[in-house]
C-alpha positions as YAML, in Angstrom:
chain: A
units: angstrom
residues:
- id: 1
  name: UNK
  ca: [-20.11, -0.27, 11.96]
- id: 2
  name: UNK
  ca: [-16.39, -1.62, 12.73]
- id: 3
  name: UNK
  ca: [-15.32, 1.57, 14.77]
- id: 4
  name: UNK
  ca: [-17.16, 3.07, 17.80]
- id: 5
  name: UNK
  ca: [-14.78, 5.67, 17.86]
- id: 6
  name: UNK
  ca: [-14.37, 8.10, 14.42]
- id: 7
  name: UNK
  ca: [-10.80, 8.50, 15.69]
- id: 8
  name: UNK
  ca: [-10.49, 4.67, 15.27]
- id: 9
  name: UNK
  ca: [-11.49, 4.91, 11.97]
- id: 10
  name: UNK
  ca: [-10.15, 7.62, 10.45]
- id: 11
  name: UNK
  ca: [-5.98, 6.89, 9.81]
- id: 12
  name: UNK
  ca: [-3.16, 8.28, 11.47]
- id: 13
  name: UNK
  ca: [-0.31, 8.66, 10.54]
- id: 14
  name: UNK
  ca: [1.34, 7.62, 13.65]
- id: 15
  name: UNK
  ca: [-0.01, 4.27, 13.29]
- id: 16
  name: UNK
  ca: [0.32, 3.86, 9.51]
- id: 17
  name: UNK
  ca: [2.40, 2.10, 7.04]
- id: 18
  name: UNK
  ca: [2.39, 2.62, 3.39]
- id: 19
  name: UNK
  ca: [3.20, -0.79, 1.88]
- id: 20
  name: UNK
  ca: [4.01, -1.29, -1.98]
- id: 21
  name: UNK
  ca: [3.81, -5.09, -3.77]
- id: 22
  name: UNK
  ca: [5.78, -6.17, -5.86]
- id: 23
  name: UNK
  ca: [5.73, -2.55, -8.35]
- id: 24
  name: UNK
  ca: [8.98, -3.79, -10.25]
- id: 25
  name: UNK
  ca: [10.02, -3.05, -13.20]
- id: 26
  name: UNK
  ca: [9.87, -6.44, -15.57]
- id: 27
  name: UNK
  ca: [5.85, -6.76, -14.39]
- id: 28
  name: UNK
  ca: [5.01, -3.16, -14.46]
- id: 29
  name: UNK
  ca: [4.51, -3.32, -18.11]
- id: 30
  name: UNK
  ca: [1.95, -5.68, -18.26]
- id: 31
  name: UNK
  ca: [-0.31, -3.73, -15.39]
- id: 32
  name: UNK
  ca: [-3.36, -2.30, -17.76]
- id: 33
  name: UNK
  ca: [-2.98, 1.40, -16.93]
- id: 34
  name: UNK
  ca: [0.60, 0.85, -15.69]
- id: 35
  name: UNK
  ca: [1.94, 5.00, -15.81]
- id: 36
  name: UNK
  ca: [-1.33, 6.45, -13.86]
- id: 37
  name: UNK
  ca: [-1.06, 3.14, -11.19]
- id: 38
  name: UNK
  ca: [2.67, 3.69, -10.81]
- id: 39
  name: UNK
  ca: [2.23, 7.94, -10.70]
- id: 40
  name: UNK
  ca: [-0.42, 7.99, -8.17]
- id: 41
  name: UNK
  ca: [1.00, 5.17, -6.32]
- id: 42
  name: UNK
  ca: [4.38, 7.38, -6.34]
- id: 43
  name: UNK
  ca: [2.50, 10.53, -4.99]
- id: 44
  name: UNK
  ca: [1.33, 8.68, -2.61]
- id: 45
  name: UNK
  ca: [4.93, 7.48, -1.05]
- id: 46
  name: UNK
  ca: [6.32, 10.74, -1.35]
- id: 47
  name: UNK
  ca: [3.26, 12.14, 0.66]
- id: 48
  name: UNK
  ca: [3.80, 9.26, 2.80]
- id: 49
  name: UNK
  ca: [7.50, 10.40, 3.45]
- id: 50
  name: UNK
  ca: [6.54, 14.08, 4.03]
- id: 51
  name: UNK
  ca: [4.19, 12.77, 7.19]
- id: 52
  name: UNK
  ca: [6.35, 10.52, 8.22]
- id: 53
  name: UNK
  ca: [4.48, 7.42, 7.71]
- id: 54
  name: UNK
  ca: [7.20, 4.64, 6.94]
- id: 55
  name: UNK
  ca: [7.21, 2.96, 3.24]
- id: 56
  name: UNK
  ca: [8.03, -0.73, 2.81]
- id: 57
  name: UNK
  ca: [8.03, -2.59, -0.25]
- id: 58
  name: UNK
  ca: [8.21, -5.73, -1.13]
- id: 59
  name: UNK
  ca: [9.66, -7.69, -4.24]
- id: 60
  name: UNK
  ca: [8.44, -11.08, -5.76]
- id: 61
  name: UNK
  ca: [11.51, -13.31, -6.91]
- id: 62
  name: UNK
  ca: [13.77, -9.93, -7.27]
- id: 63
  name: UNK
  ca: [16.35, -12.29, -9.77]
- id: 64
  name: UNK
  ca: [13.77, -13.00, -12.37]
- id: 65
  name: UNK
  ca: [11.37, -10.37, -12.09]
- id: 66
  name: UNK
  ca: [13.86, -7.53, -11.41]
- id: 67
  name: UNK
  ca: [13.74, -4.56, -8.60]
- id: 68
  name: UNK
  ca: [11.77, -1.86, -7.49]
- id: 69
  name: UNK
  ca: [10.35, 0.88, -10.36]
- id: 70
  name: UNK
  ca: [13.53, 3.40, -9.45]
- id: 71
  name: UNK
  ca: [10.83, 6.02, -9.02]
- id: 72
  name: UNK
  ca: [9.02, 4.12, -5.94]
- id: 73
  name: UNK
  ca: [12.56, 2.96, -4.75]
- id: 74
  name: UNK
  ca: [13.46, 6.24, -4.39]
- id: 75
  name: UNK
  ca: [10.29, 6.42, -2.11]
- id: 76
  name: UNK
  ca: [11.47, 3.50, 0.43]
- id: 77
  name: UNK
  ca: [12.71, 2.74, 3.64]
- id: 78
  name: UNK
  ca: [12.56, -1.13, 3.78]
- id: 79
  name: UNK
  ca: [12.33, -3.54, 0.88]
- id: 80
  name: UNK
  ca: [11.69, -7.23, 1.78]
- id: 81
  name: UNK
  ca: [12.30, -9.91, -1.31]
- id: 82
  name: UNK
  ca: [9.79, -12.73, -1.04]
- id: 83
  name: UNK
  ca: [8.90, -15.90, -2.89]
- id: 84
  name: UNK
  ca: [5.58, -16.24, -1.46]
- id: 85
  name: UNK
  ca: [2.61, -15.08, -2.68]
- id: 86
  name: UNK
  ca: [2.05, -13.48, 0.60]
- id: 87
  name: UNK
  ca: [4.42, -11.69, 2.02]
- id: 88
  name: UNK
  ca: [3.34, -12.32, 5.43]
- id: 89
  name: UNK
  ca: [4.79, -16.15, 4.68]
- id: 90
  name: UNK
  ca: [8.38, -14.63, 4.73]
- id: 91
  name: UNK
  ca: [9.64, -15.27, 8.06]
- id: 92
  name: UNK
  ca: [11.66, -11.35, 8.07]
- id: 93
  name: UNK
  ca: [8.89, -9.87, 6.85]
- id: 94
  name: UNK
  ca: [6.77, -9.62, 9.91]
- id: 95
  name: UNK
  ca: [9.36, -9.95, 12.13]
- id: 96
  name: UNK
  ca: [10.69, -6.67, 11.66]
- id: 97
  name: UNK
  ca: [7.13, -4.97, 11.77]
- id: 98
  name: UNK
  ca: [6.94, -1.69, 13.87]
- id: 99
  name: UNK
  ca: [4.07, -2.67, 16.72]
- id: 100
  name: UNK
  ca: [2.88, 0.64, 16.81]
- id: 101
  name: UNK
  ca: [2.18, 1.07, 13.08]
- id: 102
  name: UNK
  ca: [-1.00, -1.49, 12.62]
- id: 103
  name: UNK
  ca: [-2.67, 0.29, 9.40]
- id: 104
  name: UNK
  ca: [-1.35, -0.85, 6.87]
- id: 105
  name: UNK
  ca: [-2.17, 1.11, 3.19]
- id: 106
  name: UNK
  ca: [-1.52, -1.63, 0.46]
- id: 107
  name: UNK
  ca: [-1.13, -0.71, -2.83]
- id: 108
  name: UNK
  ca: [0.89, -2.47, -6.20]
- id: 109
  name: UNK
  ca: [0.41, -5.50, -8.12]
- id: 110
  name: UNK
  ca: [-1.08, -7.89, -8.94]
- id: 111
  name: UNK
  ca: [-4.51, -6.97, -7.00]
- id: 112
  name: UNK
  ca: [-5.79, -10.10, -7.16]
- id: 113
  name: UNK
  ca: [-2.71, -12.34, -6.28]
- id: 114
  name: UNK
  ca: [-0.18, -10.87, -4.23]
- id: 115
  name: UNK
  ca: [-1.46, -7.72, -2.69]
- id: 116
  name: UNK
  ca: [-5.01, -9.56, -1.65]
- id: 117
  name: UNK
  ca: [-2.48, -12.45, -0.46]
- id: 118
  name: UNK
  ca: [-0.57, -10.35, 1.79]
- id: 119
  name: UNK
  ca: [-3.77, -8.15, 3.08]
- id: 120
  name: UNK
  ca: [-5.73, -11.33, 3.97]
- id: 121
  name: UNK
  ca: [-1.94, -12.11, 5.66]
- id: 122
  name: UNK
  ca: [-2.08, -9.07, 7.53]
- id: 123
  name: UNK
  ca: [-5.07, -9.33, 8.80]
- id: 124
  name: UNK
  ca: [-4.86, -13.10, 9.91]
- id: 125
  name: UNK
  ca: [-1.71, -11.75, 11.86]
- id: 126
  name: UNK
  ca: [-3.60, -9.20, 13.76]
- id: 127
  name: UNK
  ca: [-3.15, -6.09, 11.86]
- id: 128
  name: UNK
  ca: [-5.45, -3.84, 10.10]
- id: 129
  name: UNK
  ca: [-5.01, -3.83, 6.09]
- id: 130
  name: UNK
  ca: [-6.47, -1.01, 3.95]
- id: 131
  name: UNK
  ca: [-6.69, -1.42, 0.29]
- id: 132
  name: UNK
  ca: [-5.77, 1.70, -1.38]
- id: 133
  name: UNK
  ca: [-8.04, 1.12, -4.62]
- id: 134
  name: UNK
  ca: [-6.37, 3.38, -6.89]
- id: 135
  name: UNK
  ca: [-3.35, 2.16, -5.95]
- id: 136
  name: UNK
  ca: [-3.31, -1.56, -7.47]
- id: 137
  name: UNK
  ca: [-3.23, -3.04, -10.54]
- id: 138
  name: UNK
  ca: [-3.52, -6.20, -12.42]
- id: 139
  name: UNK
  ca: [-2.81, -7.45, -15.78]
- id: 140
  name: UNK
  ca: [-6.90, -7.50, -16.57]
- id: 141
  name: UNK
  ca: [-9.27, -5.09, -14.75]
- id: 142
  name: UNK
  ca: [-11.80, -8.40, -14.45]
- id: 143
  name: UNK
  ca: [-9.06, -9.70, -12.20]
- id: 144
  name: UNK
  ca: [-8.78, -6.34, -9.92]
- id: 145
  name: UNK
  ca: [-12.41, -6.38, -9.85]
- id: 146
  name: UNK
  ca: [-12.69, -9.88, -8.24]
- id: 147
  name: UNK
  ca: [-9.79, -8.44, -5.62]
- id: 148
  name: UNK
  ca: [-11.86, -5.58, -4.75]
- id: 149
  name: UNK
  ca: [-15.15, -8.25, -4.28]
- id: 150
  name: UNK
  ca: [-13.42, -10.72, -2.29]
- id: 151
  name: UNK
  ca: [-11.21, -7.75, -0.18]
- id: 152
  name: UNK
  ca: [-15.02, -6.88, 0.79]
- id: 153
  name: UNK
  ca: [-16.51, -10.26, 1.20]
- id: 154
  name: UNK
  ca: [-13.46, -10.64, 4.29]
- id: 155
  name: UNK
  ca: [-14.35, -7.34, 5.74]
- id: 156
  name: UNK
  ca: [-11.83, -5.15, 4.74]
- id: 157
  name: UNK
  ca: [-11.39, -1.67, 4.36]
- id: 158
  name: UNK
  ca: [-10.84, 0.29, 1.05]
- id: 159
  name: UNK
  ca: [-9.62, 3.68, 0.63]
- id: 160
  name: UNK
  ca: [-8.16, 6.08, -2.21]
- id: 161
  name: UNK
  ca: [-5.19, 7.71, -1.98]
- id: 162
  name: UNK
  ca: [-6.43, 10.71, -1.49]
- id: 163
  name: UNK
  ca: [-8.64, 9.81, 1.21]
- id: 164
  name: UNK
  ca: [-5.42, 8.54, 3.39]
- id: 165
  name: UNK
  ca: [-3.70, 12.06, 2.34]
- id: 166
  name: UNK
  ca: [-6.08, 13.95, 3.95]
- id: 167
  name: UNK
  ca: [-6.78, 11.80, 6.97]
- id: 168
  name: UNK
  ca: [-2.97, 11.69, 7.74]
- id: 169
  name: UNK
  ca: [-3.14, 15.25, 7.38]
- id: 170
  name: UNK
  ca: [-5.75, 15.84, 10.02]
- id: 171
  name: UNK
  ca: [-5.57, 19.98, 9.22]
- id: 172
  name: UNK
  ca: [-4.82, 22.37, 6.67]
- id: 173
  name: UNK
  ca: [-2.67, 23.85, 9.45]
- id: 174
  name: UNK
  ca: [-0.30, 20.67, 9.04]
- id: 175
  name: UNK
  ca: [3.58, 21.90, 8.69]
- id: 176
  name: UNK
  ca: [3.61, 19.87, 5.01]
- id: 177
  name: UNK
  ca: [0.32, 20.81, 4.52]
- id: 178
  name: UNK
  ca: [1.01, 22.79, 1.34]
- id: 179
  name: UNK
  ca: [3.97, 20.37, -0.23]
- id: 180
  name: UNK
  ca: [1.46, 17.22, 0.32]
- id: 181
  name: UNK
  ca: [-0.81, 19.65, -1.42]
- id: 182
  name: UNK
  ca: [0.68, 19.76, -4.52]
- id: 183
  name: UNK
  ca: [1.15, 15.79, -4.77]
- id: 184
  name: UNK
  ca: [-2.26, 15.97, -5.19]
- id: 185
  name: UNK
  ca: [-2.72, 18.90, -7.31]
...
């Protein structure tokens, strides 16, 4: 077991960022299942905002493949263009990274290319990526199926979006506790 301590493993939302790839608008089409990835991946931010767990997305070549889904951009605090595969290859990218938030929830497109990319990334740069499994897409499930195998074969963690709702959460006695509640609803 990776955690000794269950308050190591479960997430905070002190500690957590919420990190979208590369949803934009002129690839989103293509994504097999494209309106459930980019609803639940929505829900998610907007959760995310409620416990103040900071958004950041990212956008691969922004001039050719277009912005940000307005829906999720509506959702974020940072976005960070990028012509790397891996975001963690843009010099502002990391640079700007809050220390104290070292989970980092990735969800978008493609699974297989740029959001395994940028969580092996994270991870080589110290912090502590969790693939949110419902929350990625690719152009052929095959492909987000080899993601999800070779996210595992490194070691690293996988969770749904509901799962992180909750465990950001902590108690039905949260303050946003009902809002958050019917994001998931």
């Amino acid at each position: 077991m990776r955690y000794t301590n269950l308050d190591e493993a479960l997430l905070s939302a002190s500690k957590s960022l919420l990190l979208i790839v590369d949803m934009q608008e002129k690839l989103l089409p293509a994504i097999h299942d494209t309106e459930a990835l980019r609803g639940r991946v929505t829900r998610l931010a907007q959760a995310a905002r409620l416990l103040s767990v900071p958004v950041w997305a990212t956008e691969h070549w922004p001039q050719k493949i277009g912005p940000t889904h307005p829906d999720l951009a509506a959702q974020v605090d940072r976005i960070v263009a990028k012509t790397h595969f891996n975001a963690c290859r843009e010099p502002e990218f990391l640079a700007a990274w809050p220390a104290e938030r070292p989970r980092v929830l990735l969800t978008g497109t493609e699974a297989h290319i740029c959001v395994l990319q940028t969580g092996l990334g994270l991870a080589q740069a110290g912090y502590e990526p969790v693939l949110v499994t419902d929350g990625v897409g690719s152009r052929r499930p095959d492909d987000w199926d080899a993601a999800r195998q070779r996210w595992q074969r490194y070691g690293l963690e996988t969770i749904t979006a509901e799962m992180a709702i909750y465990e950001w959460l902590e108690t039905p006695a949260h303050p946003a506790f009902r809002e958050v509640l019917k994001l998931i609803r």
